[in-house]
C-alpha positions as CSV (number, residue, x, y, z in Angstrom):
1,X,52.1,7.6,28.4
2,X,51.7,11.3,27.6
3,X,49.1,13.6,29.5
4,X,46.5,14.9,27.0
5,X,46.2,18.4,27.4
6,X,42.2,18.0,28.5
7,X,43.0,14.9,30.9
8,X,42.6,15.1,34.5
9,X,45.3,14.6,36.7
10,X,46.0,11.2,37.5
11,X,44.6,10.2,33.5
12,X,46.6,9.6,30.7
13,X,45.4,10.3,26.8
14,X,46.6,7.9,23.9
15,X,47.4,9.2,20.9
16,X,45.5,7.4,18.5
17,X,46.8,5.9,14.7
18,X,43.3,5.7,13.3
19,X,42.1,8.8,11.1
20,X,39.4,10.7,12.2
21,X,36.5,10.3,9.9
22,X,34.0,13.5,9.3
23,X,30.6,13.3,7.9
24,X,31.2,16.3,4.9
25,X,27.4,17.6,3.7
26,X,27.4,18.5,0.3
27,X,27.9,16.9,-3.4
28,X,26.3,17.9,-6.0
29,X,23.0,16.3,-7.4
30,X,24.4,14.9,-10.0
31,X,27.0,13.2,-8.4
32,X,23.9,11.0,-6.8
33,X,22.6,10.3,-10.2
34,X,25.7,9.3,-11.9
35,X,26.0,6.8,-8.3
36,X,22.5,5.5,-8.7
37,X,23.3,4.9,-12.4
38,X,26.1,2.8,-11.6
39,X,23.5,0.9,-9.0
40,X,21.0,0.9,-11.5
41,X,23.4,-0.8,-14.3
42,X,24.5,-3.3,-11.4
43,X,22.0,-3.9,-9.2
44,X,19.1,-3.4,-11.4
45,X,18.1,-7.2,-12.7
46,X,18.5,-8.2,-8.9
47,X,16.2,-5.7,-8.0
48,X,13.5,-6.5,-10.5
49,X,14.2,-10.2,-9.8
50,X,13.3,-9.3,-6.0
51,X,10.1,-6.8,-7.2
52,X,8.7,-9.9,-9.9
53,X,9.1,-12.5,-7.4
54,X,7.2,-10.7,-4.9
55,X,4.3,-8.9,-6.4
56,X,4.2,-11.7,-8.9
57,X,4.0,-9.8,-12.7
58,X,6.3,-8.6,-14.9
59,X,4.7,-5.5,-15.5
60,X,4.1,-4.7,-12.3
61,X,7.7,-5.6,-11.4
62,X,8.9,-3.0,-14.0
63,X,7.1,-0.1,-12.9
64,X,8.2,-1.6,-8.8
65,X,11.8,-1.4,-10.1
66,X,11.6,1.9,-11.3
67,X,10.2,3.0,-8.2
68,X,12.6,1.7,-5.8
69,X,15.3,3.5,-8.1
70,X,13.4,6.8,-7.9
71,X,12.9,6.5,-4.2
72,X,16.6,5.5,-4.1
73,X,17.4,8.8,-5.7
74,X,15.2,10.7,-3.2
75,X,16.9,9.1,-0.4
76,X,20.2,8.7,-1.6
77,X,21.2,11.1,1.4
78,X,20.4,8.5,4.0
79,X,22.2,5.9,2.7
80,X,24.9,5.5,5.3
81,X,27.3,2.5,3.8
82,X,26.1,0.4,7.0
83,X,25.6,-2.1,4.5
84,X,26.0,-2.8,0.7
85,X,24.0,-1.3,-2.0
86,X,22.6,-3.8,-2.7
87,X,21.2,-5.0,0.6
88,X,19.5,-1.4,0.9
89,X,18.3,-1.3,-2.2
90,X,16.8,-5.1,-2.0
91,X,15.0,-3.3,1.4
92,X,13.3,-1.0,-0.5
93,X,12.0,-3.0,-3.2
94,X,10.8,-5.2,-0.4
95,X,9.1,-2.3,1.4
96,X,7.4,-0.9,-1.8
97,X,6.1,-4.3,-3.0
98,X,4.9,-5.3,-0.1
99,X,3.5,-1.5,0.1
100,X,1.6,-2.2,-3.3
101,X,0.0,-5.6,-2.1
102,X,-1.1,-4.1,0.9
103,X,-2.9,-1.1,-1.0
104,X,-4.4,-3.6,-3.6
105,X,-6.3,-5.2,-0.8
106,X,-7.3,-2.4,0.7
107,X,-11.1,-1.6,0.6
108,X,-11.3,1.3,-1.4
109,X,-8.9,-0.1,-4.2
110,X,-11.9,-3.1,-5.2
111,X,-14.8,-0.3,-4.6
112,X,-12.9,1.5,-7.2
113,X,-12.2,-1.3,-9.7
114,X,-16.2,-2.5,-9.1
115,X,-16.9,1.4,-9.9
116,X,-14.5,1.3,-13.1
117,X,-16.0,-1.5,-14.1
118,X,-19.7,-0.1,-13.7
119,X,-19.0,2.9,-15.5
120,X,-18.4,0.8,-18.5
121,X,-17.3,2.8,-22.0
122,X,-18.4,6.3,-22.0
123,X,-18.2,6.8,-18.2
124,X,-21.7,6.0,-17.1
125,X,-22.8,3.5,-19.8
126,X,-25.6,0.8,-19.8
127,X,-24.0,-1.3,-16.9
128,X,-24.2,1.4,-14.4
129,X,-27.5,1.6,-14.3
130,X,-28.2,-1.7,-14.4
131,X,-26.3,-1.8,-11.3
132,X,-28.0,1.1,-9.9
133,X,-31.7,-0.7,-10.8
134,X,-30.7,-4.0,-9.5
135,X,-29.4,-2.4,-6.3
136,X,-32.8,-0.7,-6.3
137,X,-35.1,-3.4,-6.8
138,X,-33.2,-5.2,-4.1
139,X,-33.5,-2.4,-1.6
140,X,-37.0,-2.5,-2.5
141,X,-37.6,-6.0,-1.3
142,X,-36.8,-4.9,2.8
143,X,-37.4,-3.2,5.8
144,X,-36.4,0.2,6.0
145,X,-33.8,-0.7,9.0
146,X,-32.1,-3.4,6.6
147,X,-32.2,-0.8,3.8
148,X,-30.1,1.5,6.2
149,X,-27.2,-0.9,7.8
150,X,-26.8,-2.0,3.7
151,X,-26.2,1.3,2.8
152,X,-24.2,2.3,6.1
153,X,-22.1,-1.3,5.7
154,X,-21.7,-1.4,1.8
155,X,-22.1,2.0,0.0
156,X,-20.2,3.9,3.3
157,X,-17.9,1.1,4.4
158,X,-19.2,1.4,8.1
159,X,-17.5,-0.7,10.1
160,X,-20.5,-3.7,12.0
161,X,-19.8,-1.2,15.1
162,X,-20.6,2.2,13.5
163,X,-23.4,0.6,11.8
164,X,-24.8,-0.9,15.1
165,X,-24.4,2.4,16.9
166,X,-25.6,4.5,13.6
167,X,-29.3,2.2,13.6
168,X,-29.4,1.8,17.5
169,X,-29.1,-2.0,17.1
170,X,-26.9,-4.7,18.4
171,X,-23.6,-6.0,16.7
172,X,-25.0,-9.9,16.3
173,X,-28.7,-8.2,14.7
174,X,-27.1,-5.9,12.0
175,X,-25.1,-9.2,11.4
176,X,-28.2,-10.9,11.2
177,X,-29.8,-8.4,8.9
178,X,-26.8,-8.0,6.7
179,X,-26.6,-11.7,5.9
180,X,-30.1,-11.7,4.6
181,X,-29.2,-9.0,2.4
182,X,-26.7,-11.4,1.0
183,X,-29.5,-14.4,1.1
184,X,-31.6,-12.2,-0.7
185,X,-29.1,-11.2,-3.2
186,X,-27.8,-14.6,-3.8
187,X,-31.5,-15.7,-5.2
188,X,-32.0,-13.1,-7.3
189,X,-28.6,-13.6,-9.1
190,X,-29.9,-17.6,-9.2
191,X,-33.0,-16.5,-10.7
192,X,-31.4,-13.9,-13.1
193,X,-29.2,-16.8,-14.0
194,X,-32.3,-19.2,-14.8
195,X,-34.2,-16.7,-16.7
């Protein structure tokens, strides 16, 4: 076999039959768009199928779909033909709806429907200050401790350690004193109810 002109003595070099393949930056813009298009016109109903089935609406699945397709034009870049389209495109639909179950669960996504909801028409309506005089005449009814790890655990979403170390009291007592809160609350909705 022929000596390459880098080999060491004693080494041979093959000449290889395969082309050499080079990563070339560049394209325009548009030549992603007019690719996604195409994706979009094939790939589209499977992605939709994937985002419905998933987060469980239709109109949620919609507005999933056209996510994943504008996040797909944003990262058209990295997409590497490892694997179909489709496969990558089915990952990111999985990503961003499991992405937007994650964030309806999270915490401050139910303070802010409760909130919504409180504000009523007109942003501040009757309702929020019904809220506001029921929470009130509640806080009312304990000791000023209790008051304090209710307002540290449900107003500033204190973790039961925070609130513990913000009061100077155990884990197991601000436990204690948040489930009478809830005792406590639990009546008075009964005998709201009965009245």
């Amino acid at each position: 076999m022929p000596r390459g002109p880098n080999a060491a003595p004693g080494q041979t070099h093959e000449m290889s039959t395969q082309p050499r393949l080079q990563v070339i930056d560049g394209g325009k813009p548009a030549d992603s768009r007019a690719a996604l298009r195409e994706l979009y016109t094939q790939y589209g109903g499977t992605v939709y199928g994937r985002c419905q089935y998933l987060l469980g609406d239709r109109t949620k699945a919609e507005d999933a779909m056209q996510d994943v397709f504008a996040r797909a034009l944003g990262h058209w870049h990295e997409f590497r033909n490892e694997s179909s389209p489709l496969t990558w495109l089915v990952r990111i639909a999985t990503h961003h709806c499991l992405n937007v179950l994650r964030a309806e669960r999270a915490p401050w996504h139910k303070r802010f429907e409760r909130e919504t909801r409180a504000r009523g028409e007109g942003h501040g309506g009757p309702q929020l200050f019904e809220d506001r005089e029921a929470a009130q005449k509640l806080l009312a009814k304990l000791d000023l401790e209790t008051q304090q790890a209710a307002i540290h655990y449900f107003v500033d979403e204190m973790t039961l350690d925070e609130v513990a170390a913000a009061i100077g009291r155990s884990i197991p007592t601000v436990r204690k004193r948040l489930a009478s809160v809830m005792t406590l609350r639990e009546r008075d909705r009964a005998t709201e109810g009965d009245a």
